[in-house]
Every structure is written in structure tokens, then in C-alpha cells.
C-alpha positions as CSV (number, residue, x, y, z in Angstrom):
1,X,71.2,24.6,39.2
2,X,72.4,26.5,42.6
3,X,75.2,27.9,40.8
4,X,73.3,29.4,38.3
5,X,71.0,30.7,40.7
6,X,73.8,32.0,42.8
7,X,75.7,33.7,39.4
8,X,72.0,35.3,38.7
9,X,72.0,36.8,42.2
10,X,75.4,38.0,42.0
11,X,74.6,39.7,38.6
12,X,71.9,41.6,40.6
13,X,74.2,42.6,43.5
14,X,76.5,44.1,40.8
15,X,73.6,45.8,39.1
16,X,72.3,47.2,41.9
17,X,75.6,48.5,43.5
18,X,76.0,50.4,39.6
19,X,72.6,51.6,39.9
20,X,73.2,53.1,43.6
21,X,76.6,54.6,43.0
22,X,75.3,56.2,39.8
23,X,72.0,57.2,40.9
24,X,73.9,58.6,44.3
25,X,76.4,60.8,42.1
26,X,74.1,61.7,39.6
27,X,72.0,63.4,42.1
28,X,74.6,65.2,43.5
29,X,76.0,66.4,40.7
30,X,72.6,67.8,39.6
31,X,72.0,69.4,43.1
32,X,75.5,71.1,43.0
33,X,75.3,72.4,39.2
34,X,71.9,72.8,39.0
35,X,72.3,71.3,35.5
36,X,70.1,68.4,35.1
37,X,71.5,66.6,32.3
38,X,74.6,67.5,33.6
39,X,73.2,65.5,36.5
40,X,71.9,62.7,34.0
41,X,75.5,62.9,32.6
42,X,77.5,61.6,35.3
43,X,74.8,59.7,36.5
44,X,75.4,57.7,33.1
45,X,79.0,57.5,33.5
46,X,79.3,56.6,37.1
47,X,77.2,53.6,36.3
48,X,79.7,52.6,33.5
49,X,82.8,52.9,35.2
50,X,81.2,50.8,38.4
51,X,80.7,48.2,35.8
52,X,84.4,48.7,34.1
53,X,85.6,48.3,38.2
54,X,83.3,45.3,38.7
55,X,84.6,43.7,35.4
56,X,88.2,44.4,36.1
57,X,87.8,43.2,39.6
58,X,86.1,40.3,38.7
59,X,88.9,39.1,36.0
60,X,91.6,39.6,38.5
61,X,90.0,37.4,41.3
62,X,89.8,34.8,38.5
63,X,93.4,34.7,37.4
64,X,94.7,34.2,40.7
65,X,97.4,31.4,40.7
66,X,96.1,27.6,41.8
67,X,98.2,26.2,44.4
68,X,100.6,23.9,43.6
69,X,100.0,20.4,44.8
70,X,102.7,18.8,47.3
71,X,104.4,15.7,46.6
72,X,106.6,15.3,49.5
73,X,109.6,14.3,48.2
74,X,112.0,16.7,49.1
């Protein structure tokens, strides 16, 4: 049960940091062009590659190598 809870709060973490770095970018792209679907554009797209990141940073913490178990009889 905590572990579920704890992968639902993590999901919102991530969600929020895409929603942030997107919303962020989008609105500066649209104050510096003046274009707002340009703005809504990269908006979009910053949100997407946040996730991509996320995802790719999330399968490389999970492949890291287990220790290997000492025996002592060297």
C-alpha cells in the first residue's frame, strides 16, 4: 500500500516538473516571438522531451548493477 502511494506521488512530482519546465518555456518563447502558437509549440515539446529525460533517467537508475555478495573465501 505505501509503495503505491509513494509511486503515485512520484508520478505527480514528474508531471508537475514537465508541466513547469514547459509552461516556463512556452511562455518565453511566446513573449520573445510574439507568436502565440509558436509559444504553444514549444510549450508542447518542452513538456515531451522532460518526459523523454524523466524516462531515460528513470531506466538508467534501474539498471544499475546489484552488488555482489561476499563469501570470504579468498
Amino acid at each position: 500500500m505505501v509503495n503505491t502511494i509513494r509511486l503515485y506521488i512520484d508520478a505527480f512530482y514528474a508531471i508537475a516538473v514537465m508541466a513547469l519546465v514547459g509552461i516556463a518555456c512556452g511562455f518565453a518563447a511566446g513573449g520573445i516571438s510574439g507568436n502565440t502558437e509558436r509559444g504553444l509549440q514549444v510549450a508542447l515539446g518542452m513538456f515531451a522531451l522532460t518526459g523523454f529525460v524523466l524516462t531515460i533517467r528513470l531506466w538508467l537508475m534501474t539498471r544499475r548493477p546489484t552488488p555482489r555478495a561476499v563469501d570470504g573465501t579468498d
